[in-house]
Every structure is written in C-alpha cells, then in structure tokens.
C-alpha positions as CSV (number, residue, x, y, z in Angstrom):
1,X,8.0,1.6,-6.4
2,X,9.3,0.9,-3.0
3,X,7.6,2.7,0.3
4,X,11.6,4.3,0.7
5,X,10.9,6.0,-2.4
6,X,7.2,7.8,-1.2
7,X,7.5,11.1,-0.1
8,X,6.9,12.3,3.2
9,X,3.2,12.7,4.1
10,X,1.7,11.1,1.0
11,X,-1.0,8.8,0.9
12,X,0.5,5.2,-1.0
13,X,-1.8,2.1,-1.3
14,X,0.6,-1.5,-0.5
15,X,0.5,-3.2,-4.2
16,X,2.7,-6.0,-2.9
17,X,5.1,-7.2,-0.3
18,X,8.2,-9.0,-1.8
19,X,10.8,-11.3,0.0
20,X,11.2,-14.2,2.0
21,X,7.9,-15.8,4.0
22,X,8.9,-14.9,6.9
23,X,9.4,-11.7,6.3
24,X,6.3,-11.3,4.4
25,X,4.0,-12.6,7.5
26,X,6.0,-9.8,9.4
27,X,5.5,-7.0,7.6
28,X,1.2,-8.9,7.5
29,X,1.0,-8.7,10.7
30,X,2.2,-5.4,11.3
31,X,-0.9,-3.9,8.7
32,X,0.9,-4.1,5.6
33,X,-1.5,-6.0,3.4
34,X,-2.5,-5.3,-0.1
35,X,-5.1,-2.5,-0.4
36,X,-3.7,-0.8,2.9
37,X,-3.2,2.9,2.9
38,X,-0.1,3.9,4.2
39,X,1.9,7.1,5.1
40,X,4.7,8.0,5.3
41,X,5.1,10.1,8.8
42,X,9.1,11.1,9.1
43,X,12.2,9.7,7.4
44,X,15.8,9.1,9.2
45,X,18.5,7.8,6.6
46,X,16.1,6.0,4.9
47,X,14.4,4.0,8.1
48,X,10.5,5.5,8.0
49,X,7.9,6.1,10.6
50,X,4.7,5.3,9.1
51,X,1.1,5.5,9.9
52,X,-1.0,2.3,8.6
53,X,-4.7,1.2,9.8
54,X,-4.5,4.4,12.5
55,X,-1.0,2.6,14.2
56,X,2.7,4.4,13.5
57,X,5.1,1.9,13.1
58,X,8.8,2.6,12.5
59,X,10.2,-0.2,10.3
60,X,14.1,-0.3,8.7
61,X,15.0,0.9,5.1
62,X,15.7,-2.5,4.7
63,X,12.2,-3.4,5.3
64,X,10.7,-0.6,3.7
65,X,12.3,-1.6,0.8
66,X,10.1,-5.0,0.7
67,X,7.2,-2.9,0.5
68,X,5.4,-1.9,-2.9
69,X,3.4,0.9,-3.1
C-alpha cells in the first residue's frame, strides 16, 4: 500500500519506490530505501511528516504516493 495510506504513528517497512529515476534517487537519497523503517509523524491533506533512519522529513502526497510500504 502506499505510505498516504499508513496511519499516523505506525511503524511501515519501504517494500518499493515506484516512478520515474529521478524521482526514485530522490526519495534514495532522502532514506527511503528498501528495508527502511518509516513513520508516519503528522499528516496535512495528505502531505506527511515522517521520521526515517532518526531524520523527519516532510515529503508531498504526491511523493508519498511513490512510496510502498
């Protein structure tokens, strides 16, 4: 399922990151790689603050949606 999809304050492991290269080495570099725990901190019409590898990082729904958890 998609990270915008998680509920607030669960624990998700990244399965996948789908999309364009680009996009992918992004979302890479910001700690999003396969295995990574991520959670979900707060949600704002459907952008997300999330906490991965001990960093928050606020990404777009859009992004968020590129993220398989």
């Amino acid at each position: 399922m998609p990270l915008t999809m998680a509920s607030v304050g669960e624990k998700n492991i990244v399965r996948k990151i789908i999309g364009k290269e680009e996009i992918r080495h992004f979302l890479e570099s910001l700690g999003f790689v396969n295995g990574s725990e991520v959670t979900i901190i707060n949600e704002m019409a459907g952008n997300v603050i999330v906490n991965i590898k001990d960093t928050r990082v606020a990404i777009s729904k859009t992004m968020a949606n590129k993220i398989l958890v």
